[in-house]
C-alpha positions as CSV (number, residue, x, y, z in Angstrom):
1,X,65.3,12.6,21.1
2,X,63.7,13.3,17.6
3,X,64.7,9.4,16.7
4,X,62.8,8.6,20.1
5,X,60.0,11.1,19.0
6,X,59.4,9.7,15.7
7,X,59.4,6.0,17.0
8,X,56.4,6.9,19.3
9,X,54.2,8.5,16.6
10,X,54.6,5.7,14.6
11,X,54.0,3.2,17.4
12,X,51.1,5.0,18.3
13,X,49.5,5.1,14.9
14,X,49.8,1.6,14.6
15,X,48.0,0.6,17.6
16,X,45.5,3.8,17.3
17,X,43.7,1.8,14.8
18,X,43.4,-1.7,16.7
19,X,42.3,0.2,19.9
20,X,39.6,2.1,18.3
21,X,38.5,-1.3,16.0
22,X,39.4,-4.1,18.0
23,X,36.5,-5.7,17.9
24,X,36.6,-5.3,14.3
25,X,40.1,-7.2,13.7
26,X,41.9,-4.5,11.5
27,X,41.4,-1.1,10.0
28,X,39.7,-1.4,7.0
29,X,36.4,0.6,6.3
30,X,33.7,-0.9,7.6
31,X,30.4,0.2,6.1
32,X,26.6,-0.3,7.4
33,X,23.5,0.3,6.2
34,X,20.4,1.9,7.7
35,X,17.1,2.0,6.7
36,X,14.4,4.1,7.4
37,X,10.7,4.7,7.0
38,X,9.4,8.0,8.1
39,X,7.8,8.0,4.3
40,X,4.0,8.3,6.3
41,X,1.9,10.6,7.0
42,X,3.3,10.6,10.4
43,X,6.6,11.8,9.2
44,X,8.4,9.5,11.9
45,X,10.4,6.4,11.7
46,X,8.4,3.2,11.7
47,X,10.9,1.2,10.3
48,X,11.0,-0.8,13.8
49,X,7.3,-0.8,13.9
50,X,6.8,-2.5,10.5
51,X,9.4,-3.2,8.4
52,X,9.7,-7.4,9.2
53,X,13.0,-7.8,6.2
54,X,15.2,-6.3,4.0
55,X,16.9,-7.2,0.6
56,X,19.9,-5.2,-0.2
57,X,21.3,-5.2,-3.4
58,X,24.5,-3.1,-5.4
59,X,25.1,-2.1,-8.5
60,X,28.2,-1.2,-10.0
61,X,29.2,1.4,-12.8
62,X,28.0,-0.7,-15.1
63,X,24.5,-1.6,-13.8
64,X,25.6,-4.8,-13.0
65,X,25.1,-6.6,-9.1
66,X,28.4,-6.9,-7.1
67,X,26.7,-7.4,-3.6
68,X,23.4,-9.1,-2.8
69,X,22.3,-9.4,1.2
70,X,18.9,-10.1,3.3
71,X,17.9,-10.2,6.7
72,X,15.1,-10.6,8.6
73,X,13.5,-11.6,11.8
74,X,12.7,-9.9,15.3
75,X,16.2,-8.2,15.8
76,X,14.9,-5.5,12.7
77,X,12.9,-4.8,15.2
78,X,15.0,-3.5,18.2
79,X,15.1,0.3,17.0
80,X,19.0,0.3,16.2
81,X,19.1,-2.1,13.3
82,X,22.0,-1.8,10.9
83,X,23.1,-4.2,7.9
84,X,26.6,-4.7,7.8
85,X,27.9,-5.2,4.5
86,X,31.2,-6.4,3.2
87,X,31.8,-4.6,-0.2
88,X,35.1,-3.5,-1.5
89,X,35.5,0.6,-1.7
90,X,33.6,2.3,-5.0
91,X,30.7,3.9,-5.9
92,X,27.6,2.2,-6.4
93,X,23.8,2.3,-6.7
94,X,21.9,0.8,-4.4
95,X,18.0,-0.8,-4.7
96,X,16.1,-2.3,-1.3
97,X,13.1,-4.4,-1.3
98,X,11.4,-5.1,1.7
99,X,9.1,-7.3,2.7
100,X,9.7,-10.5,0.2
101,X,10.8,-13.2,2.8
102,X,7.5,-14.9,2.8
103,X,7.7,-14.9,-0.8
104,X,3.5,-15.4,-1.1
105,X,2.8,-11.8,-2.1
106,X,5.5,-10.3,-4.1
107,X,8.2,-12.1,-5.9
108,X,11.8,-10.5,-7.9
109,X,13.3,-12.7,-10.2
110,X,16.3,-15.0,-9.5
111,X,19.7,-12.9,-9.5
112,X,23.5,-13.4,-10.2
113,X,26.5,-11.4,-9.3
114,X,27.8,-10.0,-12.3
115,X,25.0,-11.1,-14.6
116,X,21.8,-9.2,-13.4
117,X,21.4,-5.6,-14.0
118,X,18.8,-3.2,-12.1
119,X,16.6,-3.0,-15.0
120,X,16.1,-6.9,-14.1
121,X,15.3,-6.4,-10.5
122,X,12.3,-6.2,-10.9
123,X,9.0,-6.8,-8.2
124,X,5.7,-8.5,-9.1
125,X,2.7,-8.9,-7.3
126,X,1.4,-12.7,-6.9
127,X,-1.9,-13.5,-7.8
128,X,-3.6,-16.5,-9.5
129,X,-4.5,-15.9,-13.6
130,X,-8.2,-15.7,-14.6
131,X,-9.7,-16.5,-17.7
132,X,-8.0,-13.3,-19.8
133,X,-4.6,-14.3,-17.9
134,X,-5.1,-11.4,-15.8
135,X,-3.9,-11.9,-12.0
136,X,-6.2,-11.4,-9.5
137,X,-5.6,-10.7,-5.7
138,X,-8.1,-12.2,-3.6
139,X,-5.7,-11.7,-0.4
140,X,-4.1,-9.5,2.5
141,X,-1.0,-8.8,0.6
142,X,2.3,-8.8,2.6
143,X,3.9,-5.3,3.5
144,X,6.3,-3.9,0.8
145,X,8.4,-1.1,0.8
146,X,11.2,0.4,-1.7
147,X,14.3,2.3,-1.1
148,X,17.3,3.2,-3.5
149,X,20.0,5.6,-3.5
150,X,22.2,6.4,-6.5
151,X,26.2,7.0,-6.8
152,X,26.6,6.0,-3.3
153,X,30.3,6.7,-2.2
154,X,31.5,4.0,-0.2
155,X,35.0,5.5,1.0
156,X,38.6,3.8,1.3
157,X,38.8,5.2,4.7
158,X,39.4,3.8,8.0
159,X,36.6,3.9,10.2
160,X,32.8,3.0,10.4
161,X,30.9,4.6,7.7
162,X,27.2,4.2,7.2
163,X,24.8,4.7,4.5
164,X,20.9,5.5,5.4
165,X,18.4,3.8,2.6
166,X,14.4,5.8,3.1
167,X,11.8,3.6,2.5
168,X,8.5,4.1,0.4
169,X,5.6,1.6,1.6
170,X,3.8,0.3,-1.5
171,X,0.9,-1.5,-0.6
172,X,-2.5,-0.1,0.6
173,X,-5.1,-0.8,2.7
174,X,-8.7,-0.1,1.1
175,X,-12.2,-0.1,3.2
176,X,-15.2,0.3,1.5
177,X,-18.6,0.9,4.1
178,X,-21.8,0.6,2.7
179,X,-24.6,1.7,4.3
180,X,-28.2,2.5,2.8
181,X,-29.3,5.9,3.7
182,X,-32.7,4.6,5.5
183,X,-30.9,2.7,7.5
184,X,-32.4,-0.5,6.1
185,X,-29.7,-3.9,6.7
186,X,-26.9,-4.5,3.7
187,X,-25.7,-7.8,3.3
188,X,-22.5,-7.7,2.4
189,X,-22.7,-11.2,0.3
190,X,-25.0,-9.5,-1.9
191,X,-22.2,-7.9,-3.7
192,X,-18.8,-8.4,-5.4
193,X,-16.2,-5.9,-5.2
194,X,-13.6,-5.0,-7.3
195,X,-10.5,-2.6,-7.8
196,X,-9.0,-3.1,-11.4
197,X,-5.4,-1.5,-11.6
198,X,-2.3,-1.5,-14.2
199,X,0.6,-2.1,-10.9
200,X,1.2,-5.4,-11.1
201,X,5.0,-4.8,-11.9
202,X,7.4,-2.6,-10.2
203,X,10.6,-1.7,-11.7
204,X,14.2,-1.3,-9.8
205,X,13.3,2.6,-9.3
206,X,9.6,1.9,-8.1
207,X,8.3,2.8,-11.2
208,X,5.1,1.1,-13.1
209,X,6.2,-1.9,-15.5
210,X,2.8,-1.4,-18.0
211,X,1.1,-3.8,-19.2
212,X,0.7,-5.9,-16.1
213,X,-3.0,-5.4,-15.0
214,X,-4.1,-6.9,-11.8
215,X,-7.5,-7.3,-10.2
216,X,-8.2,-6.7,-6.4
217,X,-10.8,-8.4,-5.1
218,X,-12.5,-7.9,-1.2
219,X,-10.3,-10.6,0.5
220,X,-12.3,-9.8,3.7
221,X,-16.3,-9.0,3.8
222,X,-18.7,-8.4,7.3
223,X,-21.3,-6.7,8.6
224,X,-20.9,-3.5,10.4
225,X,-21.7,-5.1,13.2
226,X,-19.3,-7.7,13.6
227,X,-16.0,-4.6,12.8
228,X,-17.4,-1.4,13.5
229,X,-17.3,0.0,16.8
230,X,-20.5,1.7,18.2
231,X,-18.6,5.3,18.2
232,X,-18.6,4.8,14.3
233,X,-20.3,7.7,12.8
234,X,-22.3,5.3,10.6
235,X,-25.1,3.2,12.0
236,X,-22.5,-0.2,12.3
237,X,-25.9,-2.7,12.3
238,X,-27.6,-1.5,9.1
239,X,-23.7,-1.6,6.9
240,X,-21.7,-4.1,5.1
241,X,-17.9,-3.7,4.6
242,X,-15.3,-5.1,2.6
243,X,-11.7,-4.9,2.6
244,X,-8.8,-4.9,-0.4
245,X,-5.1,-4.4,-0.5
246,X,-3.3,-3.2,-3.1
247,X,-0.1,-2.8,-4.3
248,X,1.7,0.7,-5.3
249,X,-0.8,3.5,-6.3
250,X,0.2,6.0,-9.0
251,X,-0.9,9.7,-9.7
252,X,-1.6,9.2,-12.7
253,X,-3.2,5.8,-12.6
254,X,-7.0,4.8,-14.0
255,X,-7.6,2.4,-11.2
256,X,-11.6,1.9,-10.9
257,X,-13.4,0.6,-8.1
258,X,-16.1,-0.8,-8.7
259,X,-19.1,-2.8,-6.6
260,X,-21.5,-4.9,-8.5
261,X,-24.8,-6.5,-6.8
262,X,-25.2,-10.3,-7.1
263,X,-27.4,-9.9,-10.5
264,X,-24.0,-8.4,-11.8
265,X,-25.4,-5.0,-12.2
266,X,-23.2,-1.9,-11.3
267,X,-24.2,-0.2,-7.9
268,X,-21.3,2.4,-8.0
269,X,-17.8,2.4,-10.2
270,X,-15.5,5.1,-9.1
271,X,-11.7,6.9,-10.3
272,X,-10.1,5.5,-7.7
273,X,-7.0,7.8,-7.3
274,X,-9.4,10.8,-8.2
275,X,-11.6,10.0,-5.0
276,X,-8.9,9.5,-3.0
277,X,-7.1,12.4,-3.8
278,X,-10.3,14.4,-3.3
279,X,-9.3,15.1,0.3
280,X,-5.6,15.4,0.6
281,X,-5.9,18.9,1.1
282,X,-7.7,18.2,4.6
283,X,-4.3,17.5,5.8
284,X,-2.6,20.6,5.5
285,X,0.5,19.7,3.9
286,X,2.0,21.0,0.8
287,X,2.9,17.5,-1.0
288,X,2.4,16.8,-5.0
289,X,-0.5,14.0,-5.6
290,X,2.3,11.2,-5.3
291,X,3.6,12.1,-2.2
292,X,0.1,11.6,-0.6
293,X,-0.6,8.4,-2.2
294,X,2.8,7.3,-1.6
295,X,2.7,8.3,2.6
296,X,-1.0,7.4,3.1
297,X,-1.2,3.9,3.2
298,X,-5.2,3.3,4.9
299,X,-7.8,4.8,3.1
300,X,-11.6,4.4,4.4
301,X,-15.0,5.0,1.8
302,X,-18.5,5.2,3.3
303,X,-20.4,5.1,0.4
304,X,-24.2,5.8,1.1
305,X,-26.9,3.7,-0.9
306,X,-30.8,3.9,-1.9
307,X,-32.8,1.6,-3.5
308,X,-34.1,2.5,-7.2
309,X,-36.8,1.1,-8.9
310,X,-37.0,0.2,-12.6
311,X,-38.2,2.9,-15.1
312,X,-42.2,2.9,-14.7
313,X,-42.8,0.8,-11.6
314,X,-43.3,1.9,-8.1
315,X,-46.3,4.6,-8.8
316,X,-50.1,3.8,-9.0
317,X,-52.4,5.4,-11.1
318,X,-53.6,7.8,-8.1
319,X,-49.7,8.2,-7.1
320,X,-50.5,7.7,-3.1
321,X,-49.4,5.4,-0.9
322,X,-51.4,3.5,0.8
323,X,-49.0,2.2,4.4
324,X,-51.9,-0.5,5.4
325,X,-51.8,-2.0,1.5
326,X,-48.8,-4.3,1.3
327,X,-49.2,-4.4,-2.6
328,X,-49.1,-1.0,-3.0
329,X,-46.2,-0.5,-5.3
330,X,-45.6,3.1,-3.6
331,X,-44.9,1.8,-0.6
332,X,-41.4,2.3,0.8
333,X,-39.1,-0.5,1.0
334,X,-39.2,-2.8,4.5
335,X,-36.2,-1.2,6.4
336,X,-35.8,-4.5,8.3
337,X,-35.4,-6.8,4.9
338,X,-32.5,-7.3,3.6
339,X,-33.5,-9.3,0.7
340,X,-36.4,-7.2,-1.0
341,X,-36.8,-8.2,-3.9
342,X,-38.1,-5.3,-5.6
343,X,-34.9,-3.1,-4.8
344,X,-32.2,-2.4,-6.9
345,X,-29.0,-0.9,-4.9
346,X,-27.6,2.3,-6.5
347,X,-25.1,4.7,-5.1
348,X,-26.2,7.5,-3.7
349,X,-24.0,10.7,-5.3
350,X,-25.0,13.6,-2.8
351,X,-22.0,12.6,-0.2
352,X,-19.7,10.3,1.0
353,X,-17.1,10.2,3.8
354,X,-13.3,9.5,2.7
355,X,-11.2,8.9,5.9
356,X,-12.9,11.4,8.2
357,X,-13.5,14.1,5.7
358,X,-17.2,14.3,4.4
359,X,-16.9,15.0,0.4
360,X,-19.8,16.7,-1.3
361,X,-20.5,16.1,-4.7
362,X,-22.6,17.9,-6.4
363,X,-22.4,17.1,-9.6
364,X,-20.4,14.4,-10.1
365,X,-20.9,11.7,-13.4
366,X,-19.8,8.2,-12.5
């Protein structure tokens, strides 16, 4: 009876593990990775939503790869993705980039198993070299996100065991609205916009490569009118807009936007990261500077502008105005031209709208 008793255990602990994993083919670990995004100001997963692939890759004690995989296309999309991955049992680190398949916006360098270490993987931003051999971004860059996990246990254990990767998005979508305060019409072709930024390189952690500037420029410009709805809170007809994107924004960055009129003159240059930080306490969440930069990935500026006349111009001997004298250099400017040539744009510092949150600054030196 015990002979009998003993045969059955073992019968039944070697078909236990082909029932459970047929579909698998034998009983060794099987091991899966999940990612997720719920890195947004949100705080819920929009991997699904957004993320459109993914580029796993391993490291081993020594920093060197053992395991490279990517994926991508609609399936990432179903809301139950997971990347199965066939690695031998260890412990390893583990670095994601997602985001790279069209291979227009960001690029890493070429890798090979046993060769490449992280400190190689690293993540540049495209862009075609001006004169100073700076690259310049004069497009809508692709998506990108980061994940990486460190001393990852992957067990010698039977069973299904599955490792969850969180995602930081990097890149940023920056509106800039300007709109004179008399409600007089802004072309938006009468300026150049600019965000000047030291990101261009991101290494294997998601850290800042210095050295590597790069230079935004608006890779989409309009009229209010042709992208702002009528419930805008600005006056959409008398506005011009622009549009950047950027690639990872650090605390501690000296990013500077700046707008320049078509004579190349300065109409406002900003701290970037100062301004936008200016209103994360609006959102009522206790997060360091990074985390908000890091989760907010749309940012919106209404900058409000009035016209400024040269030192000693634009008052007659009497000071009046006379509104029936067209000469009179007192007069106000024509709120229905556009191209006055006797106005000079400059940024008007008593407020300006971030997102929805009207800032007030009162005495602030730009």
């Amino acid at each position: 009876m015990k002979r009998l008793t003993y045969l059955l255990l073992v019968f039944i602990a070697m078909t236990s593990c082909s029932a459970i994993y047929e579909y698998e083919g034998d009983c060794d670990p099987k091991y899966r990775i999940v990612f997720r995004y719920d890195y947004n100001m949100k705080y819920a997963d929009a991997f699904a939503n957004e993320v459109t692939s993914v580029s796993l890759y391993a490291f081993d004690g020594s920093g060197k790869l053992v395991f490279q995989k990517s994926d991508q296309g609609s399936h990432l999309g179903s809301g139950d993705y997971t990347m199965e991955v066939d690695m031998e049992p260890g412990t390893y680190d583990l670095v994601a980039w997602c985001g790279l398949e069209d291979g227009k916006s960001f690029s890493v360098p070429l890798i090979q198993r046993g060769l490449t270490s992280k400190s190689d993987l690293t993540c540049r931003t495209i862009g075609k070299k001006d004169i100073n051999g700076r690259a310049v971004v004069d497009y809508q860059l692709k998506p990108l996100y980061h994940g990486s996990l460190n001393s990852v246990e992957f067990p010698d254990e039977e069973g299904i065991h599955t490792v969850t990767i969180p995602l930081v998005k990097n890149t940023n979508s920056i509106r800039i609205i300007l709109q004179h305060i008399s409600g007089k019409k802004v072309d938006p072709d009468a300026f150049t916009y600019h965000i000047t930024d030291d990101n261009g390189l991101l290494n294997w952690n998601n850290e800042i490569v210095p050295n590597n500037i790069v230079n935004y420029e608006a890779y989409f410009t309009a009229t209010g009118a042709e992208v702002l709805s009528k419930a805008d809170t600005i006056t959409a007809g008398a506005a011009a807009v622009a549009e950047f994107a950027t690639s990872r924004l650090m605390a501690s960055s000296d990013a500077r936007m700046t707008v320049k009129n078509n004579k190349g003159k300065t109409v406002l240059s900003i701290p970037l990261v100062e301004f936008l930080l200016l209103v994360k306490s609006n959102y009522n969440q206790v997060m360091t500077d990074q985390e908000y930069l890091d989760r907010q990935d749309e940012y919106h500026f209404v900058f409000f502008l009035q016209d400024k006349k040269p030192d000693g111009e634009g008052t007659d001997p009497g000071g009046t105005t006379d509104p029936d004298d067209p000469d009179d250099p007192d007069d106000p400017d024509d709120p229905d031209d556009p191209d006055d040539p006797d106005s000079e744009y400059t940024w008007m510092n008593a407020y300006i709208y971030i997102g929805a949150w009207k800032v007030v600054l009162s005495s602030t030196t730009l």
